[in-house]
C-alpha positions as CSV (number, residue, x, y, z in Angstrom):
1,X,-0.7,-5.8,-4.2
2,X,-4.1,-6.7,-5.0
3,X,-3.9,-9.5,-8.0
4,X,-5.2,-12.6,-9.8
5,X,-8.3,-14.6,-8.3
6,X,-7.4,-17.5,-10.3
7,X,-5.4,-19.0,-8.0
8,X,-7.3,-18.3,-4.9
9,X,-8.4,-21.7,-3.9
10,X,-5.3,-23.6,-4.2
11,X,-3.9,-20.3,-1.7
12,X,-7.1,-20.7,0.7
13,X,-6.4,-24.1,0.8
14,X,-2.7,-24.9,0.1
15,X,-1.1,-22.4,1.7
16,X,-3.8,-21.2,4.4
17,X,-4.0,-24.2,5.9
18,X,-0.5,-24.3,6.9
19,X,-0.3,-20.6,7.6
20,X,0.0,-21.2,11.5
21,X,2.7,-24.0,11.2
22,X,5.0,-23.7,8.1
23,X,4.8,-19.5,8.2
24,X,6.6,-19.6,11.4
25,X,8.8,-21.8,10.6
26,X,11.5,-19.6,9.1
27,X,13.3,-19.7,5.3
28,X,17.2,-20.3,5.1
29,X,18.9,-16.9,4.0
30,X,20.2,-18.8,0.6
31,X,16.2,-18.8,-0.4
32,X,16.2,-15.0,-0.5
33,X,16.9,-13.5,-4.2
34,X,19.1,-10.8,-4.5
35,X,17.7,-7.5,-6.5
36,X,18.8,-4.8,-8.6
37,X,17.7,-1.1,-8.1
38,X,16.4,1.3,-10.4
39,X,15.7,4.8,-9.6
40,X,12.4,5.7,-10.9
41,X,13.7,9.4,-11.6
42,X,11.5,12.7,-11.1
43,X,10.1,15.3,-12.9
44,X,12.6,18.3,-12.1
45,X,11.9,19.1,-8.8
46,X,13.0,17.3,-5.5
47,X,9.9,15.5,-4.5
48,X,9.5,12.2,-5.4
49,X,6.8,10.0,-4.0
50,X,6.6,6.7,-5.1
51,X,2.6,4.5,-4.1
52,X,2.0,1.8,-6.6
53,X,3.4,-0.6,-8.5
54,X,1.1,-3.1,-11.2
55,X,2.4,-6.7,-12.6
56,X,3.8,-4.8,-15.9
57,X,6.4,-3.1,-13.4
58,X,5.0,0.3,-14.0
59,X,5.2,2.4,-11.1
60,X,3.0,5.5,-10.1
61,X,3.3,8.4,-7.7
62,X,3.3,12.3,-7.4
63,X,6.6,14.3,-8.2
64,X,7.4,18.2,-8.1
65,X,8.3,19.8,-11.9
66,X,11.4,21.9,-9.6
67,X,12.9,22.9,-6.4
68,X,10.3,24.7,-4.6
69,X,7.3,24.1,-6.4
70,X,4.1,22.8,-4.0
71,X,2.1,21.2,-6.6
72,X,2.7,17.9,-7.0
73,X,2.0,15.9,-10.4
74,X,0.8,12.7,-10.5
75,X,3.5,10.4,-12.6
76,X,3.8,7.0,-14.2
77,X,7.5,5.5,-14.2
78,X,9.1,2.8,-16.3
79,X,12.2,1.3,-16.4
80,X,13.3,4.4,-14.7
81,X,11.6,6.5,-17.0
82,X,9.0,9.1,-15.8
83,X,6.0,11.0,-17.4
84,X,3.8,13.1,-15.9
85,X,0.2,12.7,-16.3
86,X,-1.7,16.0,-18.0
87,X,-3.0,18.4,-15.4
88,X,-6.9,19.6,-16.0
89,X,-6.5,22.9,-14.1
90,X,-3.4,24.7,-13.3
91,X,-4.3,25.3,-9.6
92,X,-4.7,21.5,-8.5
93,X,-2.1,19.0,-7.0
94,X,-2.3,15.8,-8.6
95,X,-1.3,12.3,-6.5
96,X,-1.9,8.8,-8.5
97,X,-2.1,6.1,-5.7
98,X,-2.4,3.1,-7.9
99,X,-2.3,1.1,-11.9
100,X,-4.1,-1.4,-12.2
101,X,-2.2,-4.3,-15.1
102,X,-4.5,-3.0,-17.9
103,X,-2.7,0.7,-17.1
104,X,-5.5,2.3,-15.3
105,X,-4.2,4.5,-12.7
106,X,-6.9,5.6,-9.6
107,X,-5.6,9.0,-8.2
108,X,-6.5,12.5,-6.9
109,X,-6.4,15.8,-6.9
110,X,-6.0,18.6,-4.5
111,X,-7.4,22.1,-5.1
112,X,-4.9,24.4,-4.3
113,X,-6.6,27.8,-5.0
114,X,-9.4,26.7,-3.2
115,X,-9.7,27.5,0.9
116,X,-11.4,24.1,1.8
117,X,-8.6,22.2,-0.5
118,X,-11.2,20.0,-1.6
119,X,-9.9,16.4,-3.0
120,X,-11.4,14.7,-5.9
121,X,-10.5,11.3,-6.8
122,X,-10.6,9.8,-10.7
123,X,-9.2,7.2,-12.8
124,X,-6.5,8.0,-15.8
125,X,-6.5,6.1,-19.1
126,X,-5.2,7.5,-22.5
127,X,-4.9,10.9,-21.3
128,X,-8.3,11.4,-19.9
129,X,-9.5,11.8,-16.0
130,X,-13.2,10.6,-15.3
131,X,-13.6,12.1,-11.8
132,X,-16.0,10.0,-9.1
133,X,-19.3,11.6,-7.6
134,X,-19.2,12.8,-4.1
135,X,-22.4,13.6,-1.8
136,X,-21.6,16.6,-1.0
137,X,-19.6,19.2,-3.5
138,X,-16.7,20.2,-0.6
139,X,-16.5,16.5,0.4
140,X,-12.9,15.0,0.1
141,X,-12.6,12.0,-2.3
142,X,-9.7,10.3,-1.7
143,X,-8.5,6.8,-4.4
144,X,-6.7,4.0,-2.9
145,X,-6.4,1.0,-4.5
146,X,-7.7,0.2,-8.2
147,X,-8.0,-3.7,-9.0
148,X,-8.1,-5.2,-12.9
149,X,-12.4,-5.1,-12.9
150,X,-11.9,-0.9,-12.6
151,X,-13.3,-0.9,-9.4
152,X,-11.6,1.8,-7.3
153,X,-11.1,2.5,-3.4
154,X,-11.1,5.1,-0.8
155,X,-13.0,7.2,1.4
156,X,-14.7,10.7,1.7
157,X,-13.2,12.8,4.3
158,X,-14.1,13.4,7.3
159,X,-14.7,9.4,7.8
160,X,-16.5,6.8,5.5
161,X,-15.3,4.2,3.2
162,X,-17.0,3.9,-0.3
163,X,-15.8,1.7,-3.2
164,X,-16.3,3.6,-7.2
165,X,-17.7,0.3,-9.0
166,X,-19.6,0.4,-12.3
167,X,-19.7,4.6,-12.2
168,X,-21.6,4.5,-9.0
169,X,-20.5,5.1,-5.1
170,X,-20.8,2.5,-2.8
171,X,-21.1,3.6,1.0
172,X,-19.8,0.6,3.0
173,X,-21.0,1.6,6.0
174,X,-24.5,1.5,4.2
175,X,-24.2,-1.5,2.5
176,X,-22.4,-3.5,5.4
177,X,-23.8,-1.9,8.7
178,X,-20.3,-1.5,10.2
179,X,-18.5,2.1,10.7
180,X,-16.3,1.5,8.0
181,X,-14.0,4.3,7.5
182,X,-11.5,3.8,5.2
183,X,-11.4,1.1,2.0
184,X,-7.6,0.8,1.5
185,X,-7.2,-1.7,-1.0
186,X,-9.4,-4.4,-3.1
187,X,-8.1,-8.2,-4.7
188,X,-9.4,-9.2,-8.3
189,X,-12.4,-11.2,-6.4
190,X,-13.7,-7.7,-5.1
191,X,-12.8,-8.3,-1.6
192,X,-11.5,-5.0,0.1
193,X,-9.2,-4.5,3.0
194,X,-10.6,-1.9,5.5
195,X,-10.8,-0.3,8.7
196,X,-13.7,0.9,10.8
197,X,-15.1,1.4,14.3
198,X,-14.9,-2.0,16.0
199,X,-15.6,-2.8,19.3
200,X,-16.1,0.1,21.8
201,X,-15.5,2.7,19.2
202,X,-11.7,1.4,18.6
203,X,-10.3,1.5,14.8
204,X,-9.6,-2.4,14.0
205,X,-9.9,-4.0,10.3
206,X,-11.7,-5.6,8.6
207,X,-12.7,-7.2,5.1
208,X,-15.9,-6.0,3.1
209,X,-16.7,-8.9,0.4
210,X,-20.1,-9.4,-1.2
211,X,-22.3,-6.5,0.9
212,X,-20.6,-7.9,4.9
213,X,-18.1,-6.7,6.2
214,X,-16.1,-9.4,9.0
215,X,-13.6,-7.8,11.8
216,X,-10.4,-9.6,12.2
217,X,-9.4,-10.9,15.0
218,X,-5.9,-9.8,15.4
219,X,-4.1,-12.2,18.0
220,X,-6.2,-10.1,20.5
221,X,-5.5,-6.4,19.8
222,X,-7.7,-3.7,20.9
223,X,-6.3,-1.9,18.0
224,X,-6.0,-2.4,13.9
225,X,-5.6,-0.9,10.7
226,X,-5.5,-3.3,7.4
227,X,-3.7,-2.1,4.6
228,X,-3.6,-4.8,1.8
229,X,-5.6,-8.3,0.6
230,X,-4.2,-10.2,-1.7
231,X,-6.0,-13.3,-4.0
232,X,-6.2,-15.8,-1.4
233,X,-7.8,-13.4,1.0
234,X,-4.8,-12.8,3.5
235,X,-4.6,-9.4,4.9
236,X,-1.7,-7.7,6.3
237,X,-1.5,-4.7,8.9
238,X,-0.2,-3.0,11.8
239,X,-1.9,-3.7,15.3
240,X,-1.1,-2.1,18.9
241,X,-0.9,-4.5,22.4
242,X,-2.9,-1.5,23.7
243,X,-4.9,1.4,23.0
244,X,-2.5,4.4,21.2
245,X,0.9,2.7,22.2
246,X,3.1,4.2,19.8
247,X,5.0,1.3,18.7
248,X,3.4,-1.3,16.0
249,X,3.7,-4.8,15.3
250,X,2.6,-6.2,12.2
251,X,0.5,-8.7,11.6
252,X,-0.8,-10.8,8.3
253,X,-4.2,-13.0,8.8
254,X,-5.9,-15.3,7.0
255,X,-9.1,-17.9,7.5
256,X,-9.5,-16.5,10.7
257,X,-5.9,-16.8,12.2
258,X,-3.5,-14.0,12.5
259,X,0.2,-14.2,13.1
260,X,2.8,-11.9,13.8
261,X,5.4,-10.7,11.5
262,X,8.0,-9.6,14.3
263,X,10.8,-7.6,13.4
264,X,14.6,-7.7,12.3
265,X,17.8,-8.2,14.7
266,X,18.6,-5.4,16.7
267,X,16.8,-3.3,19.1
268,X,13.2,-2.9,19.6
269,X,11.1,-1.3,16.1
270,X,8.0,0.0,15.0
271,X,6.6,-2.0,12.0
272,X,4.6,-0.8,9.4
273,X,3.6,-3.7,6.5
274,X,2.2,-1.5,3.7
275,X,1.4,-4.6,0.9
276,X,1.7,-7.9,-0.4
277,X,1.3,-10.0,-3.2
278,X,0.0,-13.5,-4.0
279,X,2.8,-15.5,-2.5
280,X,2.5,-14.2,0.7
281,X,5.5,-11.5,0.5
282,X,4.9,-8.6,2.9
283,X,7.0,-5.6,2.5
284,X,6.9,-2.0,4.3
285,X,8.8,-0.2,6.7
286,X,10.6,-0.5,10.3
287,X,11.8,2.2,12.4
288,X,13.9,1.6,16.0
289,X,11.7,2.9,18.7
290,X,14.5,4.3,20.7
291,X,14.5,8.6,20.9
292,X,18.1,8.8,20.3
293,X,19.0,5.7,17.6
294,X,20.9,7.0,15.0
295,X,19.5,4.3,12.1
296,X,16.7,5.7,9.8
297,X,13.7,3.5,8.6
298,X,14.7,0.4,6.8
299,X,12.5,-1.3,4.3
300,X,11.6,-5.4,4.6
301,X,10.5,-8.0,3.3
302,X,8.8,-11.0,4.9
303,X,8.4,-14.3,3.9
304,X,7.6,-18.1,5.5
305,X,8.0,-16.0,9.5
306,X,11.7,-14.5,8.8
307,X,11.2,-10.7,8.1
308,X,14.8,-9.2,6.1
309,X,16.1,-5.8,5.7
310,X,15.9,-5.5,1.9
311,X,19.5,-3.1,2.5
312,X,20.8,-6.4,2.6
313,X,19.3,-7.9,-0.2
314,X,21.1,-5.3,-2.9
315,X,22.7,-7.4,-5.5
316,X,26.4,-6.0,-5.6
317,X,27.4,-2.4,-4.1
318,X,25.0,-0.3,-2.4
319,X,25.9,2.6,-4.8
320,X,24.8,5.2,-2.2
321,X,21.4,3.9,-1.6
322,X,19.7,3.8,1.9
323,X,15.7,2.3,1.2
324,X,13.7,3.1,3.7
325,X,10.5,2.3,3.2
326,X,8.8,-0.2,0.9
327,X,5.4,0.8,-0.2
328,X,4.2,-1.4,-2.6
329,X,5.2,-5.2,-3.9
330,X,4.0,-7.2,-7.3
331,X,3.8,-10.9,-8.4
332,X,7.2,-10.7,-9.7
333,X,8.7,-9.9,-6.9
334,X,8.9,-6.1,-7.8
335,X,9.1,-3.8,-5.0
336,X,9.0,-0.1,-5.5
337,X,9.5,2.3,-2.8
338,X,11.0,5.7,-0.8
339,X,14.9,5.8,-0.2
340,X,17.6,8.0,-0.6
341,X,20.3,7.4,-2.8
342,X,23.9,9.6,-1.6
343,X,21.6,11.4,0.6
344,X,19.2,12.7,-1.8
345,X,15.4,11.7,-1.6
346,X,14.9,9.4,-4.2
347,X,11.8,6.7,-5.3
348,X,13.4,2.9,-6.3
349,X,12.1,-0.3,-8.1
350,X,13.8,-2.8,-7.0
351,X,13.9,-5.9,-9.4
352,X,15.1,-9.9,-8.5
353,X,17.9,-10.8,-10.3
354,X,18.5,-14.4,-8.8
Protein backbone atom coordinates (compact mmCIF):
# COMPACT_ATOMS: atom_id res chain seq x y z
CA UNK A 1 0.00 0.00 0.00
CA UNK A 2 1.64 2.98 -1.25
CA UNK A 3 1.19 5.80 1.71
CA UNK A 4 2.35 8.87 3.73
CA UNK A 5 5.98 10.34 2.99
CA UNK A 6 5.98 11.99 6.26
CA UNK A 7 7.38 9.56 8.04
CA UNK A 8 9.90 8.35 5.72
CA UNK A 9 13.09 9.32 7.39
CA UNK A 10 12.44 8.15 10.78
CA UNK A 11 11.52 4.48 8.63
CA UNK A 12 14.94 4.88 6.43
CA UNK A 13 16.56 5.39 9.44
CA UNK A 14 14.82 3.79 12.43
CA UNK A 15 13.65 0.93 11.13
CA UNK A 16 16.06 0.27 7.89
CA UNK A 17 18.82 0.23 9.84
CA UNK A 18 17.86 -2.65 11.79
CA UNK A 19 16.10 -4.34 8.90
CA UNK A 20 18.88 -7.21 8.66
CA UNK A 21 18.98 -7.86 12.51
CA UNK A 22 15.69 -7.15 14.39
CA UNK A 23 13.32 -8.37 11.04
CA UNK A 24 14.72 -11.79 11.54
CA UNK A 25 14.35 -11.98 14.71
CA UNK A 26 10.75 -13.22 14.99
CA UNK A 27 7.48 -11.61 16.99
CA UNK A 28 5.78 -13.70 19.84
CA UNK A 29 2.34 -14.96 18.55
CA UNK A 30 0.59 -12.83 21.52
CA UNK A 31 1.81 -9.64 19.30
CA UNK A 32 -0.44 -10.58 16.48
CA UNK A 33 -4.08 -8.80 16.57
CA UNK A 34 -6.89 -10.77 15.86
CA UNK A 35 -9.45 -9.46 12.94
CA UNK A 36 -12.93 -9.46 12.02
CA UNK A 37 -14.15 -10.16 8.43
CA UNK A 38 -16.46 -8.38 6.38
CA UNK A 39 -17.63 -9.61 3.04
CA UNK A 40 -17.40 -6.78 0.70
CA UNK A 41 -20.62 -8.15 -1.24
CA UNK A 42 -21.10 -8.14 -5.14
CA UNK A 43 -23.17 -6.76 -7.63
CA UNK A 44 -25.53 -9.78 -8.59
CA UNK A 45 -23.48 -11.93 -10.37
CA UNK A 46 -20.79 -14.48 -9.00
CA UNK A 47 -17.64 -12.73 -9.77
CA UNK A 48 -16.08 -10.80 -7.29
CA UNK A 49 -12.59 -9.52 -7.59
CA UNK A 50 -11.34 -7.55 -4.94
CA UNK A 51 -7.45 -5.14 -5.89
CA UNK A 52 -7.27 -2.15 -3.58
CA UNK A 53 -7.86 -1.03 -0.52
CA UNK A 54 -7.05 3.12 0.61
CA UNK A 55 -6.54 4.40 4.38
CA UNK A 56 -10.46 5.28 4.62
CA UNK A 57 -11.05 1.31 4.31
CA UNK A 58 -12.70 1.69 0.96
CA UNK A 59 -12.14 -1.16 -1.15
CA UNK A 60 -12.23 -1.38 -5.11
CA UNK A 61 -12.47 -4.17 -7.65
CA UNK A 62 -14.52 -5.52 -10.67
CA UNK A 63 -17.76 -7.58 -10.06
CA UNK A 64 -20.31 -9.28 -12.55
CA UNK A 65 -24.22 -7.60 -12.35
CA UNK A 66 -25.40 -11.79 -12.65
CA UNK A 67 -24.59 -15.41 -13.16
CA UNK A 68 -23.12 -15.58 -16.55
CA UNK A 69 -22.52 -12.23 -17.49
CA UNK A 70 -18.65 -11.53 -18.92
CA UNK A 71 -18.48 -7.96 -18.42
CA UNK A 72 -17.14 -7.01 -15.37
CA UNK A 73 -17.87 -3.58 -13.57
CA UNK A 74 -15.56 -1.79 -11.79
CA UNK A 75 -16.91 -1.41 -7.97
CA UNK A 76 -16.17 0.62 -4.76
CA UNK A 77 -17.08 -1.26 -1.46
CA UNK A 78 -17.65 0.00 2.02
CA UNK A 79 -18.38 -1.43 5.17
CA UNK A 80 -19.59 -4.26 3.08
CA UNK A 81 -21.50 -2.10 0.87
CA UNK A 82 -20.89 -2.12 -2.95
CA UNK A 83 -21.63 0.28 -5.86
CA UNK A 84 -20.79 0.07 -9.14
CA UNK A 85 -19.08 2.72 -10.92
CA UNK A 86 -21.15 4.22 -14.20
CA UNK A 87 -20.15 2.44 -17.37
CA UNK A 88 -19.39 4.97 -20.52
CA UNK A 89 -20.25 2.40 -23.28
CA UNK A 90 -22.25 -0.69 -22.94
CA UNK A 91 -19.73 -2.96 -24.74
CA UNK A 92 -16.64 -2.39 -22.30
CA UNK A 93 -15.45 -4.35 -19.12
CA UNK A 94 -14.56 -2.15 -16.54
CA UNK A 95 -11.61 -3.22 -13.68
CA UNK A 96 -10.66 -0.44 -10.90
CA UNK A 97 -7.16 -1.46 -9.58
CA UNK A 98 -6.78 1.17 -7.06
CA UNK A 99 -8.27 4.48 -4.55
CA UNK A 100 -6.18 6.64 -3.60
CA UNK A 101 -7.32 8.34 0.32
CA UNK A 102 -8.80 11.42 -1.37
CA UNK A 103 -11.28 8.67 -3.37
CA UNK A 104 -9.66 8.71 -6.65
CA UNK A 105 -9.87 5.32 -8.09
CA UNK A 106 -7.15 4.42 -11.29
CA UNK A 107 -8.74 1.65 -13.41
CA UNK A 108 -9.52 0.28 -16.95
CA UNK A 109 -11.42 -0.78 -19.37
CA UNK A 110 -11.66 -3.61 -21.74
CA UNK A 111 -13.42 -3.32 -25.12
CA UNK A 112 -15.42 -6.04 -25.56
CA UNK A 113 -17.04 -5.53 -28.99
CA UNK A 114 -13.84 -4.75 -30.33
CA UNK A 115 -11.47 -7.68 -31.99
CA UNK A 116 -8.10 -6.33 -30.69
CA UNK A 117 -9.86 -5.86 -27.01
CA UNK A 118 -8.06 -2.78 -26.70
CA UNK A 119 -7.53 -1.50 -22.82
CA UNK A 120 -7.76 1.93 -21.80
CA UNK A 121 -6.78 3.06 -18.46
CA UNK A 122 -8.50 6.42 -16.49
CA UNK A 123 -9.05 7.76 -13.12
CA UNK A 124 -12.80 7.93 -11.51
CA UNK A 125 -13.86 10.88 -9.27
CA UNK A 126 -17.52 12.09 -8.82
CA UNK A 127 -18.83 10.04 -11.48
CA UNK A 128 -16.58 11.02 -14.24
CA UNK A 129 -13.70 8.92 -16.18
CA UNK A 130 -10.77 11.06 -17.62
CA UNK A 131 -9.05 8.42 -19.80
CA UNK A 132 -4.95 8.57 -20.20
CA UNK A 133 -3.33 9.10 -23.79
CA UNK A 134 -1.71 6.19 -25.47
CA UNK A 135 0.91 6.25 -28.50
CA UNK A 136 -0.68 4.33 -30.53
CA UNK A 137 -4.80 4.12 -30.67
CA UNK A 138 -4.84 -0.10 -30.36
CA UNK A 139 -2.10 0.16 -27.64
CA UNK A 140 -3.24 -1.52 -24.25
CA UNK A 141 -3.24 0.98 -21.27
CA UNK A 142 -3.32 -0.82 -18.31
CA UNK A 143 -3.63 1.32 -14.32
CA UNK A 144 -1.87 0.00 -11.44
CA UNK A 145 -1.42 1.83 -8.61
CA UNK A 146 -2.72 5.52 -7.94
CA UNK A 147 -0.83 7.42 -5.01
CA UNK A 148 -2.52 10.80 -3.06
CA UNK A 149 -0.51 13.43 -5.74
CA UNK A 150 -2.96 11.71 -8.72
CA UNK A 151 -0.14 10.23 -10.19
CA UNK A 152 -1.18 6.87 -11.70
CA UNK A 153 0.78 3.53 -12.79
CA UNK A 154 0.95 0.94 -15.34
CA UNK A 155 2.14 -0.03 -18.59
CA UNK A 156 1.20 -0.25 -22.40
CA UNK A 157 0.91 -3.65 -23.68
CA UNK A 158 2.96 -5.38 -25.37
CA UNK A 159 5.94 -4.26 -22.78
CA UNK A 160 6.79 -0.67 -21.41
CA UNK A 161 6.24 0.97 -18.15
CA UNK A 162 4.90 4.69 -18.16
CA UNK A 163 3.58 6.64 -15.14
CA UNK A 164 0.21 9.26 -15.99
CA UNK A 165 1.56 12.38 -13.88
CA UNK A 166 0.22 16.00 -14.40
CA UNK A 167 -2.05 14.67 -17.66
CA UNK A 168 1.02 13.64 -19.48
CA UNK A 169 2.74 9.97 -20.16
CA UNK A 170 5.83 9.26 -18.81
CA UNK A 171 7.89 6.34 -20.70
CA UNK A 172 10.32 5.02 -18.08
CA UNK A 173 12.23 3.33 -20.23
CA UNK A 174 12.89 6.88 -21.88
CA UNK A 175 13.32 8.80 -19.04
CA UNK A 176 15.45 6.13 -17.04
CA UNK A 177 17.46 4.19 -19.88
CA UNK A 178 16.49 0.73 -18.40
CA UNK A 179 13.86 -1.73 -20.16
CA UNK A 180 11.38 -1.05 -17.79
CA UNK A 181 8.36 -2.98 -18.39
CA UNK A 182 5.88 -2.79 -15.94
CA UNK A 183 5.28 0.23 -13.12
CA UNK A 184 3.31 -1.70 -10.52
CA UNK A 185 2.91 0.57 -7.78
CA UNK A 186 4.11 4.29 -6.58
CA UNK A 187 4.62 5.68 -2.58
CA UNK A 188 3.44 9.44 -1.72
CA UNK A 189 7.33 10.53 -2.51
CA UNK A 190 6.84 9.44 -6.25
CA UNK A 191 9.06 6.52 -6.00
CA UNK A 192 7.61 3.49 -8.19
CA UNK A 193 8.15 -0.19 -7.76
CA UNK A 194 8.97 -1.84 -11.11
CA UNK A 195 10.18 -4.47 -13.20
CA UNK A 196 12.33 -4.55 -16.35
CA UNK A 197 14.98 -6.34 -18.36
CA UNK A 198 17.96 -6.63 -16.01
CA UNK A 199 20.95 -8.32 -16.49
CA UNK A 200 21.12 -10.72 -19.62
CA UNK A 201 17.67 -10.01 -20.66
CA UNK A 202 16.24 -11.53 -17.23
CA UNK A 203 12.97 -9.68 -15.61
CA UNK A 204 14.34 -8.46 -12.09
CA UNK A 205 12.97 -5.14 -10.11
CA UNK A 206 13.65 -2.26 -9.69
CA UNK A 207 12.74 1.27 -8.25
CA UNK A 208 12.28 4.37 -10.70
CA UNK A 209 12.51 7.67 -8.36
CA UNK A 210 13.39 11.17 -9.71
CA UNK A 211 14.23 10.15 -13.75
CA UNK A 212 16.83 6.65 -12.45
CA UNK A 213 15.81 3.76 -12.19
CA UNK A 214 18.23 1.28 -9.55
CA UNK A 215 17.98 -2.77 -9.84
CA UNK A 216 17.75 -4.53 -6.63
CA UNK A 217 19.78 -6.82 -5.63
CA UNK A 218 17.75 -9.57 -4.46
CA UNK A 219 19.99 -11.94 -2.16
CA UNK A 220 21.43 -13.03 -5.57
CA UNK A 221 18.49 -14.07 -7.80
CA UNK A 222 18.65 -14.24 -11.41
CA UNK A 223 15.14 -13.57 -11.32
CA UNK A 224 12.55 -10.69 -9.85
CA UNK A 225 9.36 -9.02 -9.99
CA UNK A 226 8.51 -6.10 -7.40
CA UNK A 227 5.08 -5.50 -6.62
CA UNK A 228 4.77 -2.74 -3.81
CA UNK A 229 6.98 0.34 -2.15
CA UNK A 230 5.89 1.69 0.70
CA UNK A 231 7.03 5.39 2.48
CA UNK A 232 10.31 4.39 3.70
CA UNK A 233 11.22 2.97 0.36
CA UNK A 234 11.11 -0.87 1.18
CA UNK A 235 10.01 -3.03 -1.63
CA UNK A 236 8.52 -6.32 -1.47
CA UNK A 237 8.36 -9.18 -4.24
CA UNK A 238 8.64 -12.62 -5.41
CA UNK A 239 12.21 -13.86 -6.65
CA UNK A 240 13.26 -17.45 -8.23
CA UNK A 241 16.86 -19.34 -6.97
CA UNK A 242 16.93 -19.88 -10.84
CA UNK A 243 15.78 -18.97 -14.03
CA UNK A 244 11.72 -20.13 -14.54
CA UNK A 245 11.74 -22.42 -11.38
CA UNK A 246 8.23 -22.51 -10.68
CA UNK A 247 8.25 -22.14 -7.09
CA UNK A 248 8.70 -18.42 -5.39
CA UNK A 249 10.11 -17.08 -2.45
CA UNK A 250 9.40 -13.75 -1.31
CA UNK A 251 11.51 -11.29 -0.57
CA UNK A 252 11.13 -7.44 1.02
CA UNK A 253 14.47 -5.00 0.48
CA UNK A 254 15.37 -2.05 1.60
CA UNK A 255 18.75 0.46 1.49
CA UNK A 256 20.27 -2.01 -0.46
CA UNK A 257 19.70 -5.28 1.60
CA UNK A 258 17.05 -7.81 0.84
CA UNK A 259 15.81 -10.56 3.09
CA UNK A 260 13.70 -13.34 2.81
CA UNK A 261 10.20 -13.76 3.94
CA UNK A 262 10.17 -17.62 4.05
CA UNK A 263 7.04 -19.34 4.51
CA UNK A 264 4.54 -20.89 7.03
CA UNK A 265 4.94 -24.55 8.83
CA UNK A 266 4.19 -27.30 6.75
CA UNK A 267 5.44 -28.48 3.49
CA UNK A 268 7.24 -26.69 0.90
CA UNK A 269 5.08 -23.27 -0.78
CA UNK A 270 5.14 -20.97 -3.46
CA UNK A 271 4.92 -17.34 -2.01
CA UNK A 272 3.52 -14.56 -3.66
CA UNK A 273 3.78 -11.03 -1.37
CA UNK A 274 1.31 -8.71 -3.27
CA UNK A 275 1.66 -5.33 -0.75
CA UNK A 276 2.60 -3.62 2.17
CA UNK A 277 2.13 -0.79 4.21
CA UNK A 278 4.20 1.71 6.25
CA UNK A 279 5.04 -0.55 9.14
CA UNK A 280 6.55 -3.07 7.26
CA UNK A 281 3.42 -5.59 7.06
CA UNK A 282 3.54 -7.82 3.95
CA UNK A 283 0.52 -9.71 3.06
CA UNK A 284 -0.22 -12.02 -0.17
CA UNK A 285 -0.63 -15.48 -0.96
CA UNK A 286 1.01 -19.15 -0.43
CA UNK A 287 0.33 -22.17 -2.18
CA UNK A 288 1.96 -25.85 -1.24
CA UNK A 289 4.09 -26.78 -4.20
CA UNK A 290 3.25 -30.42 -4.02
CA UNK A 291 0.87 -31.87 -7.36
CA UNK A 292 -1.33 -33.76 -5.14
CA UNK A 293 -1.83 -31.44 -1.65
CA UNK A 294 -5.14 -31.18 -0.89
CA UNK A 295 -4.86 -27.42 0.95
CA UNK A 296 -5.85 -24.37 -1.32
CA UNK A 297 -3.92 -21.02 -1.18
CA UNK A 298 -3.79 -19.41 2.18
CA UNK A 299 -3.36 -15.72 2.67
CA UNK A 300 -0.38 -14.17 5.15
CA UNK A 301 0.78 -11.78 6.84
CA UNK A 302 4.42 -11.02 7.70
CA UNK A 303 5.83 -9.11 10.23
CA UNK A 304 9.51 -8.59 12.26
CA UNK A 305 10.69 -12.34 10.08
CA UNK A 306 7.62 -14.61 11.23
CA UNK A 307 5.13 -14.91 8.26
CA UNK A 308 1.23 -16.17 9.76
CA UNK A 309 -1.56 -17.70 7.98
CA UNK A 310 -4.15 -14.95 8.42
CA UNK A 311 -6.90 -18.34 8.72
CA UNK A 312 -5.55 -18.25 12.01
CA UNK A 313 -5.85 -14.85 12.87
CA UNK A 314 -9.99 -14.85 12.58
CA UNK A 315 -11.25 -13.35 15.75
CA UNK A 316 -13.89 -16.02 16.93
CA UNK A 317 -15.50 -18.78 14.50
CA UNK A 318 -14.42 -19.10 10.99
CA UNK A 319 -18.10 -18.75 9.89
CA UNK A 320 -17.37 -20.72 6.70
CA UNK A 321 -14.63 -18.66 5.43
CA UNK A 322 -11.38 -20.07 3.74
CA UNK A 323 -9.05 -16.55 2.58
CA UNK A 324 -6.89 -17.36 0.16
CA UNK A 325 -5.22 -14.73 -0.99
CA UNK A 326 -4.46 -11.23 0.35
CA UNK A 327 -4.11 -8.62 -2.23
CA UNK A 328 -3.82 -5.48 -0.74
CA UNK A 329 -3.03 -4.06 3.07
CA UNK A 330 -3.52 -0.35 4.64
CA UNK A 331 -2.04 1.67 7.56
CA UNK A 332 -4.61 0.36 9.73
CA UNK A 333 -3.96 -2.84 9.42
CA UNK A 334 -6.79 -3.35 6.84
CA UNK A 335 -6.47 -6.15 4.56
CA UNK A 336 -8.84 -6.82 1.77
CA UNK A 337 -8.65 -9.80 -0.31
CA UNK A 338 -10.06 -13.16 -2.42
CA UNK A 339 -11.60 -16.13 -0.28
CA UNK A 340 -14.39 -18.18 -0.23
CA UNK A 341 -16.83 -18.12 2.41
CA UNK A 342 -19.09 -21.86 2.57
CA UNK A 343 -17.54 -22.53 -0.69
CA UNK A 344 -18.68 -19.63 -2.59
CA UNK A 345 -16.15 -17.07 -4.15
CA UNK A 346 -16.29 -14.27 -2.13
CA UNK A 347 -13.99 -10.70 -1.72
CA UNK A 348 -13.23 -9.89 2.36
CA UNK A 349 -11.92 -6.85 4.47
CA UNK A 350 -10.54 -8.01 7.15
CA UNK A 351 -10.38 -5.42 10.08
CA UNK A 352 -8.12 -5.65 13.71
CA UNK A 353 -10.12 -5.85 16.42
CA UNK A 354 -7.30 -6.27 19.23
Amino acid sequence: MSSSFGRREFLTHGLGAALATTSLSGRAASAWPRYRVTDLGDLGGGTIIVNGINEHGVAVGMATRHDGDNKGVGFISKAGRMRGLRMDQRSVSSSAVAINSLGVVAGYDLENANVSYDQNAWTWQGGTRQYFDKVNEHDSAFATDINDAGVVTGFLYPSFGVLWRDGRRVDLSAETGRRIVQANAINQAGDVACYGLGTHGRVQSYVCRQGTALLLDVLGSPQHEATDINAAGQVCGRYRQVVDEQRGYGYLWQNGVAIDLGQLPGPDQSIWPLALNDAGMVVGSSSVIAPDSPRVPHAFIWQDGTMVDLNRLIDGDHDGWVLNKAVDINNLGQIVGQGTHRGVPRAFLVTPVA
